[in-house]
C-alpha positions as a Python dict, from the first residue, in 0.01 Angstrom:
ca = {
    (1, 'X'): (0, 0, 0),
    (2, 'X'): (83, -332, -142),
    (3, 'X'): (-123, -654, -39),
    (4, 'X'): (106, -915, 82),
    (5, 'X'): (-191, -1172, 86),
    (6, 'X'): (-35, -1353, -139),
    (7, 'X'): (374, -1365, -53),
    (8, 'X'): (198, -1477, 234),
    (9, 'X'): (22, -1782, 142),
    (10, 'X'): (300, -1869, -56),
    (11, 'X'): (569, -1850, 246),
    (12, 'X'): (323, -2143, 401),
    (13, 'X'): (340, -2366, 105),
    (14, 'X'): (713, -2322, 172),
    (15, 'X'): (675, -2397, 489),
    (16, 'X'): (450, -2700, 388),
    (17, 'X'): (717, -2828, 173),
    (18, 'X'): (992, -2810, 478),
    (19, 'X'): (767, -3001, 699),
    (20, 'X'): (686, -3295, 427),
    (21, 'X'): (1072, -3308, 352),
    (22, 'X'): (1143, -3304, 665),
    (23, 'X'): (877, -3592, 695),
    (24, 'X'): (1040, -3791, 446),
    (25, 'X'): (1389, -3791, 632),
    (26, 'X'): (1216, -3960, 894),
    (27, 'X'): (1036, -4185, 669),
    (28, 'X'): (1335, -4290, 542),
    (29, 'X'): (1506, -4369, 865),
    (30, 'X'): (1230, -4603, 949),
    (31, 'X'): (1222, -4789, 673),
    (32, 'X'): (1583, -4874, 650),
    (33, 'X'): (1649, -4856, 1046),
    (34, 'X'): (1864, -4558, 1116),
    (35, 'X'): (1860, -4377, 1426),
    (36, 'X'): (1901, -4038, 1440),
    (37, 'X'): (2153, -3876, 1472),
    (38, 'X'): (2297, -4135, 1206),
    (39, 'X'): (2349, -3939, 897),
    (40, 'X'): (2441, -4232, 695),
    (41, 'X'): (2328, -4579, 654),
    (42, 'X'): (2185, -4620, 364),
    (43, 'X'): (2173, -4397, 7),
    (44, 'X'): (1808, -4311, -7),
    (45, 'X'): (1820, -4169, 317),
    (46, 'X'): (2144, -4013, 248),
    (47, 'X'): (1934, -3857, -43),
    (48, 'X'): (1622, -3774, 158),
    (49, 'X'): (1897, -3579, 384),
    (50, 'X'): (2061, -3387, 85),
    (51, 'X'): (1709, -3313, -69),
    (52, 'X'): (1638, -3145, 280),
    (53, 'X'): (1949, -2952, 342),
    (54, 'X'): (2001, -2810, -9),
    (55, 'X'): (1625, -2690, 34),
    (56, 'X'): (1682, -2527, 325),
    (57, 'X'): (2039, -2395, 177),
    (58, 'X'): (1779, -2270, -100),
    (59, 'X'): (1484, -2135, 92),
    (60, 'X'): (1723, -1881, 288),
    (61, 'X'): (1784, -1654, -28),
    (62, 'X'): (1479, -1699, -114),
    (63, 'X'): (1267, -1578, 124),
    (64, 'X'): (1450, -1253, 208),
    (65, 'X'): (1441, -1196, -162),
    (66, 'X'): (1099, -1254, -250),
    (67, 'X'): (954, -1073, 80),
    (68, 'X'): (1197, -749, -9),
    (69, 'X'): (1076, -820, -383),
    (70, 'X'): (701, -856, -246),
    (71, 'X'): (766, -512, -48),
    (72, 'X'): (974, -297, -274),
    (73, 'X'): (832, -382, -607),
    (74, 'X'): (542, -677, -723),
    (75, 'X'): (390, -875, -464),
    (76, 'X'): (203, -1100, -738),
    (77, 'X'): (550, -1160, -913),
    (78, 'X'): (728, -1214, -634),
    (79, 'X'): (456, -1455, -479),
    (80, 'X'): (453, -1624, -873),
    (81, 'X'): (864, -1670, -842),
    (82, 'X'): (729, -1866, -492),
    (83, 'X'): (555, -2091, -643),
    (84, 'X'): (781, -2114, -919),
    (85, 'X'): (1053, -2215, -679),
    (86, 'X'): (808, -2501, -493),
    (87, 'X'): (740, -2667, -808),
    (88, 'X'): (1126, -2702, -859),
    (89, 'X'): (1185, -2807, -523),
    (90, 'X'): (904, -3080, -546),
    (91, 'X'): (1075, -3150, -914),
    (92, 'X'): (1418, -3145, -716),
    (93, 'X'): (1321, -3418, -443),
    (94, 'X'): (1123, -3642, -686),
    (95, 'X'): (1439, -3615, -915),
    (96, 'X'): (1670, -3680, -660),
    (97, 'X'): (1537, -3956, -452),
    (98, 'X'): (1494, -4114, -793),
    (99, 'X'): (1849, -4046, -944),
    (100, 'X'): (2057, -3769, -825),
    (101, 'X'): (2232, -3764, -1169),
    (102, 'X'): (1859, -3590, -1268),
    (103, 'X'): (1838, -3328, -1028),
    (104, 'X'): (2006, -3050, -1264),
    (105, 'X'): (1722, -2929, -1459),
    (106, 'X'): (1530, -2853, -1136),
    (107, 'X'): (1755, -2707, -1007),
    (108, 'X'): (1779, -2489, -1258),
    (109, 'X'): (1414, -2403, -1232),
    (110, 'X'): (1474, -2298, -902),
    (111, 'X'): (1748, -2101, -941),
    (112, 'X'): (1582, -1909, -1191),
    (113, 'X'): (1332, -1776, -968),
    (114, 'X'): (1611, -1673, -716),
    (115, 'X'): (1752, -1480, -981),
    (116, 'X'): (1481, -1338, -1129),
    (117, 'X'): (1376, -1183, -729),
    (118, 'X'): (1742, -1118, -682),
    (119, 'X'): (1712, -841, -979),
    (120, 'X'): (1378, -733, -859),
    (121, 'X'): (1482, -722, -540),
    (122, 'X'): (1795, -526, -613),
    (123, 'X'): (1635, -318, -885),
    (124, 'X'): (1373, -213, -674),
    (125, 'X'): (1476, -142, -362),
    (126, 'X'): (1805, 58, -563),
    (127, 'X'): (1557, 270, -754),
    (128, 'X'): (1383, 387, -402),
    (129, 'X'): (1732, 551, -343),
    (130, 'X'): (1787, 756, -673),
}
């Protein structure tokens, strides 16, 4: 039986990170005076809104992946591809609120880890069917 502690632990930093982006939306529409449900107004809340909403576009194939990863094959690796994927998505908004022209390498970073549980993933829960 595998031991999910640590999937776990790393599916609430994930959901730490949605909350502070999240967070930072709002932020942003304060400080430049834009009601919701404005969605434009000013570029670095336009950016605080894109930072948001391509993390959430990100976290939905990753968490499937890295749970059936976590499940089917190595919970530590999967949990490590986690917080592999966090520290590009910090990297990501930091980049982007700065200078979306930045973003790519990040991005990148995260993507990696999405492929790398994609194979595990698929690998795995293939090889349970052979």
């Amino acid at each position: 039986m595998h031991d999910f502690t640590l999937p776990a632990l790393v599916t609430l930093g994930i959901v730490v990170l949605l909350f502070a982006l999240a967070f930072n939306v709002g932020r942003q529409r304060g400080i430049h005076k834009i009601d919701a449900p404005a969605m434009t107004g000013h570029p670095m809340l336009e950016r605080a809104i894109r930072v948001q909403m391509n993390t959430i576009e990100s976290v939905l194939l990753l968490l499937p992946l890295m749970w059936i990863y976590a499940a089917f094959g190595n919970p530590k690796v999967a949990a490590l591809m986690g917080v592999l994927w966090i520290a590009s998505r910090i990297w990501y908004a930091k980049a982007y609120m700065a200078d979306p022209g930045n973003r790519s390498k990040a991005f990148s970073a995260g993507l990696l880890a999405i492929v790398v549980l994609f194979i595990g993933a698929s690998w795995n829960v293939v090889a349970r069917l052979l």
